[in-house]
N, C-alpha and C positions, 0 to 999 in steps of 0.2 A: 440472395442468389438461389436461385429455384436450380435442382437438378433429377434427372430423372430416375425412376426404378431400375430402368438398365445399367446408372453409369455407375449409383450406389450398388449394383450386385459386380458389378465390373472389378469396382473399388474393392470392394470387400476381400474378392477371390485371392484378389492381388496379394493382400493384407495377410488372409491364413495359406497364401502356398509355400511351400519348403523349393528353396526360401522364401521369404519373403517380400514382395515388390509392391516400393512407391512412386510415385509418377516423380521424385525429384533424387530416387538411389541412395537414400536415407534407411540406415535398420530402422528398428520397429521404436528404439531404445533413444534415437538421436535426436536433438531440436534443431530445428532451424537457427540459423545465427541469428543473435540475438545482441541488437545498438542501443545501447544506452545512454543518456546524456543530462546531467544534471545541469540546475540554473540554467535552464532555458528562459525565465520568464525575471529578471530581473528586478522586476516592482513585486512582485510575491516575496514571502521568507523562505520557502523554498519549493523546487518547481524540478520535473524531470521530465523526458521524454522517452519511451522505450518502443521498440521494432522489432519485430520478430517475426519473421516471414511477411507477410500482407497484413499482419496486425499491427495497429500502433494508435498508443494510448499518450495521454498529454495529463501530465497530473500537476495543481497548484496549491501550496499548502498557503494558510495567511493564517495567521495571530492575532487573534482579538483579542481585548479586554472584556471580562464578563465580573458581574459585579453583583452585592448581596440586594437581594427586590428588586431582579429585571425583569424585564415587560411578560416572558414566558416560566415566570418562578421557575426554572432550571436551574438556578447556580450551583456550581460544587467547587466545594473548595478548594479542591484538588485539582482542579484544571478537569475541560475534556475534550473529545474528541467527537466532529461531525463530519459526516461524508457523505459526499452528492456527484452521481455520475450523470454525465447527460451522452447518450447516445444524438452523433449526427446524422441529418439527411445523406449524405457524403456517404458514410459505413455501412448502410441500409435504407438506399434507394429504390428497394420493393416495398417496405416497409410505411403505410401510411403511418398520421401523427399520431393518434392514438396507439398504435405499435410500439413504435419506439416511445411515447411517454412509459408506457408496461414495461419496453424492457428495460428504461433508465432506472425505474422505479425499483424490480428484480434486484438491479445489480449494486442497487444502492442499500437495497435491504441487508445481502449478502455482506457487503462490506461492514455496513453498519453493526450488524449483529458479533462481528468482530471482532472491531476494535471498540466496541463496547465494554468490551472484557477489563477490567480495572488491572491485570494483571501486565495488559500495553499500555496503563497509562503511565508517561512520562513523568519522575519525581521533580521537575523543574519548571511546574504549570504555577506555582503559585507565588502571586504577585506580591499582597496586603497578606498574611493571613487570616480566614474566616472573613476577609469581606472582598478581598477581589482577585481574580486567577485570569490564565490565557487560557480563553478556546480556540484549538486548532481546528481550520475550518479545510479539510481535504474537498477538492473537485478534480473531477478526472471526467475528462473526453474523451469519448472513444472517435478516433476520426477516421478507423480502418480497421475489418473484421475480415483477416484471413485465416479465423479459427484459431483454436485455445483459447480463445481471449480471457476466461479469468486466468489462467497462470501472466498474460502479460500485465494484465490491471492491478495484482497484486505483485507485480517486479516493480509498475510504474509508482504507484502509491510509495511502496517500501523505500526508492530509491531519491522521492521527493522529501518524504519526511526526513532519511538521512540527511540530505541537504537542508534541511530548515535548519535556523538559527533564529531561536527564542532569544529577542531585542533585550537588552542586558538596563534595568531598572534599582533604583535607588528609592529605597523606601524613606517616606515624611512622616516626621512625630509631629505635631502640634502642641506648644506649651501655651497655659494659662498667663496671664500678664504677673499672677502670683510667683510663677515657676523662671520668671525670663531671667530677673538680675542682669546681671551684663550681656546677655547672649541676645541672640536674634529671636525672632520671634517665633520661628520652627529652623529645625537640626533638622539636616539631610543623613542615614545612617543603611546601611547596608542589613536586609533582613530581620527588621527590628520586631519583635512581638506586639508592642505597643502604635506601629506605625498608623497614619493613618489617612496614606495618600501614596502615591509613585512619580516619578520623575523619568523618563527614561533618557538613559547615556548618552553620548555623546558616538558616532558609526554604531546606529544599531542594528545595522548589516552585518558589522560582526560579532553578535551576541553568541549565546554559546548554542552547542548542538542539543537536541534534544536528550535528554538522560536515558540509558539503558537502550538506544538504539539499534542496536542489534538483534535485539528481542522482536525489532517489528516483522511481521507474519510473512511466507508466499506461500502460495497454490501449487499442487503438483495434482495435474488432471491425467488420471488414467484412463484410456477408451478401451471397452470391453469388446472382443468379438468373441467369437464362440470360445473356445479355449486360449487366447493370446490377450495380452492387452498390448498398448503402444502408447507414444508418446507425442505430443506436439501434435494434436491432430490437425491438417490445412480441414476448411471450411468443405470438401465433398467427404474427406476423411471420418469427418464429423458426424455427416447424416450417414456414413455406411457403418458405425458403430453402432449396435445395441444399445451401450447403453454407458454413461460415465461416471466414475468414484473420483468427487474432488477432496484431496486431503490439506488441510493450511495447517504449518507449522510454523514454531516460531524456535529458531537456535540462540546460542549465546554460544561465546568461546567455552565457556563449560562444558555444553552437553554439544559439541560438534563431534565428537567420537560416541558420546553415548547415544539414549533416548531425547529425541526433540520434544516440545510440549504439542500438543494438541488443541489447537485453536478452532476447530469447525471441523465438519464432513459435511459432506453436501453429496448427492446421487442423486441423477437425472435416467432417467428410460424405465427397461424392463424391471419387475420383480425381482428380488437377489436375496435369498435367506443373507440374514445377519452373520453368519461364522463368516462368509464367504470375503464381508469387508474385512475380516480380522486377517485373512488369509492371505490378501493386499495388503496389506499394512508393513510388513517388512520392507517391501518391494516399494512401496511410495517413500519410507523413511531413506532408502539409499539415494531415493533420485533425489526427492526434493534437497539432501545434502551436498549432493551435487551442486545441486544448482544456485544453494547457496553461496558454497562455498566461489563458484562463479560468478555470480555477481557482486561478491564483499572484493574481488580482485578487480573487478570493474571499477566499483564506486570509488576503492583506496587508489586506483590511477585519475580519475578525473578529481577526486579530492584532493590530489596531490597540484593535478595541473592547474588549478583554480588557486590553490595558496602561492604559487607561483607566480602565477598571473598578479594576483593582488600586489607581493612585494615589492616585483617590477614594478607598475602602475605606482605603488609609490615611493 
């Protein structure tokens, strides 16, 4: 969406006048409503969809088995974690293909760089230990960009992984014909050291949730104009800021009154001496708590309505 120098100076005025004015009567402070919806995609392990103003992101989590000497020597034992955005023709239809490959690429970096952090990976990735774990494989569509779009891509991501359910397996010993005596000729045993194979359960739709899940990250995007910053910026919003400070954090019920962890900064536009993010920092920790704490009341009604649904249904 192309907009011109006049409607970005228009935008802007709006933006620094006492008070404040945006084209939807929104303070500087407030997001757009914001739809969430998990188990959108029922053949994934877990899948969400979120909306927020003109943006909306579609994310699908799946679980694979990754194992010791695979084709790309990565394994780890601990389970991990990959993520792949694909921007559509649909979101950015100015946009030719080599554009949008750039900006799928960007935003895949961003994520990636993320949850790369060992400190979000999940204590329940591991299958065998030391020979085979689940890799979680995140894709997120972007299929509509009416600005912010990382704070909804990191609502959409967070709110799929919450949703996933790691398929619940039964680790295999194998005995020697010296070892059998009476017994079978391999024991089925739950997390054994010596296992050396998996089974997986019986409804592995509903294995368990991911561990420490609440730790998973979001974005709070501040747009800078001259003295003010603001929130939720719509897509003309966007180009009439200066310049943006994105902060990712991650809460737990522990630290939801104290300090969040610090998962990434990212800053897009003009120069900004370094104090100046410190200076932000107070101000991003209250909102991004906010918004946490808004969408854990989100997720806990539709997690609610889905065990629901399930017990009916059976």
């Amino acid at each position: 969406m192309s907009t011109s120098k006049s409607e970005q100076s228009y935008t802007a005025q709006g933006l620094i006048s006492n008070p404040p004015l945006r084209s939807d009567g929104r303070s500087l402070l407030d997001y757009r409503p914001i739809c969430m919806s998990t188990g959108v995609y029922p053949q994934a392990n877990g899948s969400a969809k979120v909306e927020c103003g003109g943006s909306e992101v579609v994310v699908g989590v799946m679980c694979e088995i990754d194992h010791e000497g695979n084709e790309d020597h990565s394994f780890s034992a601990n389970g991990r974690i990959k993520c792949n955005v694909l921007c559509t023709p649909s979101a950015y239809p100015a946009h030719s293909p080599p554009a949008l490959d750039d900006l799928s690429y960007d935003l895949s970096v961003i994520l990636s760089d993320v949850y790369s952090d060992p400190g979000l990976l999940p204590s329940n990735l591991v299958v065998v230990p030391g020979r085979k774990s689940w890799t979680i494989h995140i894709d997120a569509l972007v299929t509509a960009d009416g600005g912010n779009l990382l704070d909804v891509l990191f609502l959409a991501v967070r709110a799929a992984l919450w949703n996933c359910r790691v398929p619940s397996t039964k680790n295999i010993e194998y005995k020697g014909s010296s070892q059998l005596g009476n017994e079978s000729a391999f024991v089925t045993q739950h997390r054994t050291s010596h296992a050396a194979d998996f089974e997986i359960k019986d409804f592995w739709e509903d294995g368990e949730s991911l561990a420490n899940r609440e730790t998973f990250p979001i974005a709070i995007t501040l747009n800078l104009l001259s003295s003010i910053h603001f929130l939720d910026a719509t897509h003309l919003e966007s180009m009439a800021a200066q310049s943006r400070l994105i902060f990712i954090y991650s809460f737990s019920q522990s630290t939801l009154e104290g300090n969040p962890t610090i998962r990434g900064i990212k800053y897009f536009g003009e120069a900004m001496p370094l104090k100046n993010v410190h200076t932000h920092m107070p101000n991003a920790q209250n909102y991004a708590r906010e918004l946490y704490s808004s969408s854990q009341m989100q997720l806990g009604v539709e997690e609610s309505s889905r065990r629901q649904g399930r017990v009916a249904w059976r």
